[in-house]
C-alpha positions as CSV (number, residue, x, y, z in Angstrom):
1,X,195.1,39.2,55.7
2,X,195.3,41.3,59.2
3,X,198.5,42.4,60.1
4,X,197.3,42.1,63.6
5,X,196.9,38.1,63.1
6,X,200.6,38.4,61.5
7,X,202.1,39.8,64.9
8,X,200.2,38.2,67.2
9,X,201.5,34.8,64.8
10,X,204.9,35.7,65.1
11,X,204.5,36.6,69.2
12,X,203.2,33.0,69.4
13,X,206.0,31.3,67.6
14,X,208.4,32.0,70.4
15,X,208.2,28.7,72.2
16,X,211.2,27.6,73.4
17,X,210.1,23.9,74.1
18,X,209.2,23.6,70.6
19,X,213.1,24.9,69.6
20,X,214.7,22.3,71.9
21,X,212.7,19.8,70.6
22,X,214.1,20.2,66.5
23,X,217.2,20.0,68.1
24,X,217.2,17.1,69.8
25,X,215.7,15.1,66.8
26,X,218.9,16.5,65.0
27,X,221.1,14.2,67.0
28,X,221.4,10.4,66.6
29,X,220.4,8.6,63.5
30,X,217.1,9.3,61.1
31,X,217.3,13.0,61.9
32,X,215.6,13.8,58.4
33,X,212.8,11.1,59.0
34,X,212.2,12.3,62.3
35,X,212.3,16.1,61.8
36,X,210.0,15.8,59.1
37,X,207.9,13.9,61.3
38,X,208.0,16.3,64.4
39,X,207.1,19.3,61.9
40,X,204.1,17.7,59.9
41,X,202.8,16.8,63.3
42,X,202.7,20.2,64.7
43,X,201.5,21.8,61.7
44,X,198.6,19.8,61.0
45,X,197.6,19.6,64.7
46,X,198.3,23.4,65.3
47,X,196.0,24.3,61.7
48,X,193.2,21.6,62.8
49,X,192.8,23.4,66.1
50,X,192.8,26.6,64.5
51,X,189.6,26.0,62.2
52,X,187.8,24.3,65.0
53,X,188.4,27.6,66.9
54,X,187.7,29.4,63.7
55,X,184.3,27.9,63.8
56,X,183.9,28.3,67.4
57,X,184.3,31.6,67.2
58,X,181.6,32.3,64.3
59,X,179.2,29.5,65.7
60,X,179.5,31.7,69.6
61,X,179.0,35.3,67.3
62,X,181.8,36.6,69.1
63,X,183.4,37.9,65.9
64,X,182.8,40.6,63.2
65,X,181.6,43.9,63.2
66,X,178.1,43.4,64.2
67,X,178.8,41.6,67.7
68,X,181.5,43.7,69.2
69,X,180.9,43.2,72.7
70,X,180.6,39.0,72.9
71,X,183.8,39.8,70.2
72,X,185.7,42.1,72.6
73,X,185.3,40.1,75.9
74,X,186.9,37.3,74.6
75,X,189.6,39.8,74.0
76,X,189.7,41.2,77.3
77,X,189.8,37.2,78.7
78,X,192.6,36.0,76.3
79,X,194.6,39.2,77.1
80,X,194.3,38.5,81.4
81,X,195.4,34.9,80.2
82,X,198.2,36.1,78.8
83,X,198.8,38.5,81.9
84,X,198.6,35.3,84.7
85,X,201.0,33.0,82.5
86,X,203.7,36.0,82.5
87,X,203.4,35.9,86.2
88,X,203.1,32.1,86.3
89,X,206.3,31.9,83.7
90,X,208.1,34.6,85.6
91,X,207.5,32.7,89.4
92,X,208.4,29.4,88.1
93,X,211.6,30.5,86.4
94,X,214.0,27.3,87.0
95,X,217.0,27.3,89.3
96,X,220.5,27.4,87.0
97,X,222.2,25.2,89.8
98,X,219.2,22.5,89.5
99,X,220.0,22.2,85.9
100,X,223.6,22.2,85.6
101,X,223.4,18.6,88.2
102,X,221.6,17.2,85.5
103,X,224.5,17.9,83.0
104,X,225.9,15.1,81.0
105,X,223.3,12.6,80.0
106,X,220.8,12.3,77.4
107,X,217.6,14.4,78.7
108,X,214.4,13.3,78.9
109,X,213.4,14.7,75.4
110,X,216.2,12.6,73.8
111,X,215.4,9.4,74.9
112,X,211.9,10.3,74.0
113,X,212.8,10.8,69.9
114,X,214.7,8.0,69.3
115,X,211.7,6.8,66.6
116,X,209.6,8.2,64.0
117,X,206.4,7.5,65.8
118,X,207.2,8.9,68.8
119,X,208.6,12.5,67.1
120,X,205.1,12.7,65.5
121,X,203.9,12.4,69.1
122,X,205.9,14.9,70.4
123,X,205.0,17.5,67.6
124,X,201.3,17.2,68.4
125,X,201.7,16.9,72.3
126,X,203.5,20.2,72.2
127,X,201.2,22.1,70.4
128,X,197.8,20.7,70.4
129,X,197.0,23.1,73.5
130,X,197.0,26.5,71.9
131,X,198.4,29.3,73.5
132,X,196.2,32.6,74.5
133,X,198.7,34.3,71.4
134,X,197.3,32.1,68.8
135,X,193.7,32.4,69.8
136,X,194.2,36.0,69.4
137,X,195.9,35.5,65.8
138,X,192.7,33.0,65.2
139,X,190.3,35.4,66.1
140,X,191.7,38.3,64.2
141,X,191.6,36.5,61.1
142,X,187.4,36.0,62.0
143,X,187.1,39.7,62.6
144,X,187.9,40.5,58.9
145,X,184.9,38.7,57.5
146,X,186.4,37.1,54.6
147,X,184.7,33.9,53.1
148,X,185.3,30.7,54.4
149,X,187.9,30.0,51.8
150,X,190.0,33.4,52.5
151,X,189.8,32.6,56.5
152,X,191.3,29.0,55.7
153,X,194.1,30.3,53.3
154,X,194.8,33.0,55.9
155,X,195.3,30.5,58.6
156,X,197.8,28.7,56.9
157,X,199.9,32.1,56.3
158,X,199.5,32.2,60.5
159,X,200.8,29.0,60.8
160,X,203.7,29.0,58.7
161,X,204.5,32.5,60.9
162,X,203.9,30.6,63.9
163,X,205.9,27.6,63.0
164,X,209.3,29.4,61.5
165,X,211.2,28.4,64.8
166,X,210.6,24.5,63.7
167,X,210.6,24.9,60.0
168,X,213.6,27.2,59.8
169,X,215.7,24.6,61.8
170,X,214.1,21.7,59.9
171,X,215.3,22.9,56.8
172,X,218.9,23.5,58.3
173,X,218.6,20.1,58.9
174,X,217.1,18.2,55.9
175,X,219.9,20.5,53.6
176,X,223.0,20.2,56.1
177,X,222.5,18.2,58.8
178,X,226.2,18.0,59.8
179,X,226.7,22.0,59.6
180,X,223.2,23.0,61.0
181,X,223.7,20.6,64.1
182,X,226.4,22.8,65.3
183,X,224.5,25.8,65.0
184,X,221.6,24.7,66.5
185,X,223.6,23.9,69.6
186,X,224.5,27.2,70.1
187,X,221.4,28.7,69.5
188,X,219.4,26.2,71.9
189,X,221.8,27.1,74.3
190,X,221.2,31.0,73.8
191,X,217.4,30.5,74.4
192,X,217.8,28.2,77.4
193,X,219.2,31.6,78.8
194,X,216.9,33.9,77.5
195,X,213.7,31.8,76.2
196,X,211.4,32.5,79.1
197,X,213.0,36.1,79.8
198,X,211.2,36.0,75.6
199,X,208.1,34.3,76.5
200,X,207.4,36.3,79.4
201,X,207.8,39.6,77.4
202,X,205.6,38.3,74.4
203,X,202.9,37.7,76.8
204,X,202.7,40.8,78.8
205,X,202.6,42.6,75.8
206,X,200.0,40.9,73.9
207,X,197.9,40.5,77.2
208,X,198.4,44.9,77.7
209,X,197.5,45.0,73.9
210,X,194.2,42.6,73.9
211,X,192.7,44.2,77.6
212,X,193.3,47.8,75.6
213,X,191.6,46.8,72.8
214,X,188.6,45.0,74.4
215,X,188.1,47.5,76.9
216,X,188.1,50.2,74.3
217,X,185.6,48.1,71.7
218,X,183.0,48.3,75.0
219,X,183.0,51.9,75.6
């Protein structure tokens, strides 16, 4: 298993959206139902698009040893990605005083999870799109040249990397859904504040790292 695919999995997991989300499904009624939901969705969605860009990536010989340069483009492309969504995220960075007139009804999100179906939805909306961070992750896991098998049961280890900030507060909620509630609050409030401020730093320093590494595997 690459320890490059584990950092880049845990760089990708910070997704605020995703956060905000498991929290929302906490309130109301069903919340074990429709956390479950939310999580099986992403997780099947985020490992299906992983093997299809597994195979992609072996089927265009831009992996492995023996085809560097196709290999360390793609690295170069997915790290000046990662370089224009930092810029993008950092431009677009929301006004405080827009969002505190929208205080004190249900948001958008909330009215969306009020049923089972629609929380599946959500989870494979959200991340059926795969960020730059997680191709990376993918592709690292094609450059060891394991067997098929090994590649597979190494993208499940990404995923479950890339999923803790869903899982973790899924389990607080299926074991105490009363206690975690209140804890979630807080700590959706924390990365309301600082989420993008997060985002913005795991990208410009993935993009930095992928351009570095492509650029070196072509000279």
């Amino acid at each position: 298993m690459p320890a490059q695919a584990l950092a880049l999995a845990f760089a990708a997991s910070i997704y605020p959206p995703a956060v905000a989300a498991v929290i929302a499904l906490g309130r109301g009624a069903d919340v074990r139902r429709r956390v479950f939901a939310f999580v099986l969705a992403s997780w099947l969605v985020t490992y299906a698009v992983g093997a299809l860009i597994l195979y992609a990536l072996v089927e265009l010989g831009a992996t492995g040893s023996h085809h560097l340069t196709p290999g360390a483009w793609v690295d170069v492309a997915l790290g000046v990605l990662l370089l224009a969504l930092a810029v993008r995220l950092q431009r677009k960075r929301p006004d405080p005083a827009a969002g505190a007139k929208g205080d004190g009804g249900p948001s958008k999100i909330e009215r969306y999870l009020q049923s089972l179906r629609l929380a599946f939805v959500l989870g494979v909306i959200l991340y059926v799109l795969p960020s730059p961070i997680y191709i990376g992750a993918v592709k690292s896991i094609a450059d060891a040249n394991t067997s098929t098998a090994g590649e597979l049961t190494a993208l499940i280890v990404v995923v479950a990397i890339m999923l803790w900030m869903v899982e973790l507060p899924m389990l607080m909620l299926l074991a105490v859904p009363e206690r975690a509630a209140s804890t979630l609050e807080s700590i959706n409030l924390w990365f309301a504040r600082h989420g993008r401020s997060l985002a913005i730093l795991a990208a410009v320093a993935v993009g930095v790292y992928l351009i570095v590494k492509g650029i070196v595997q072509l000279s």
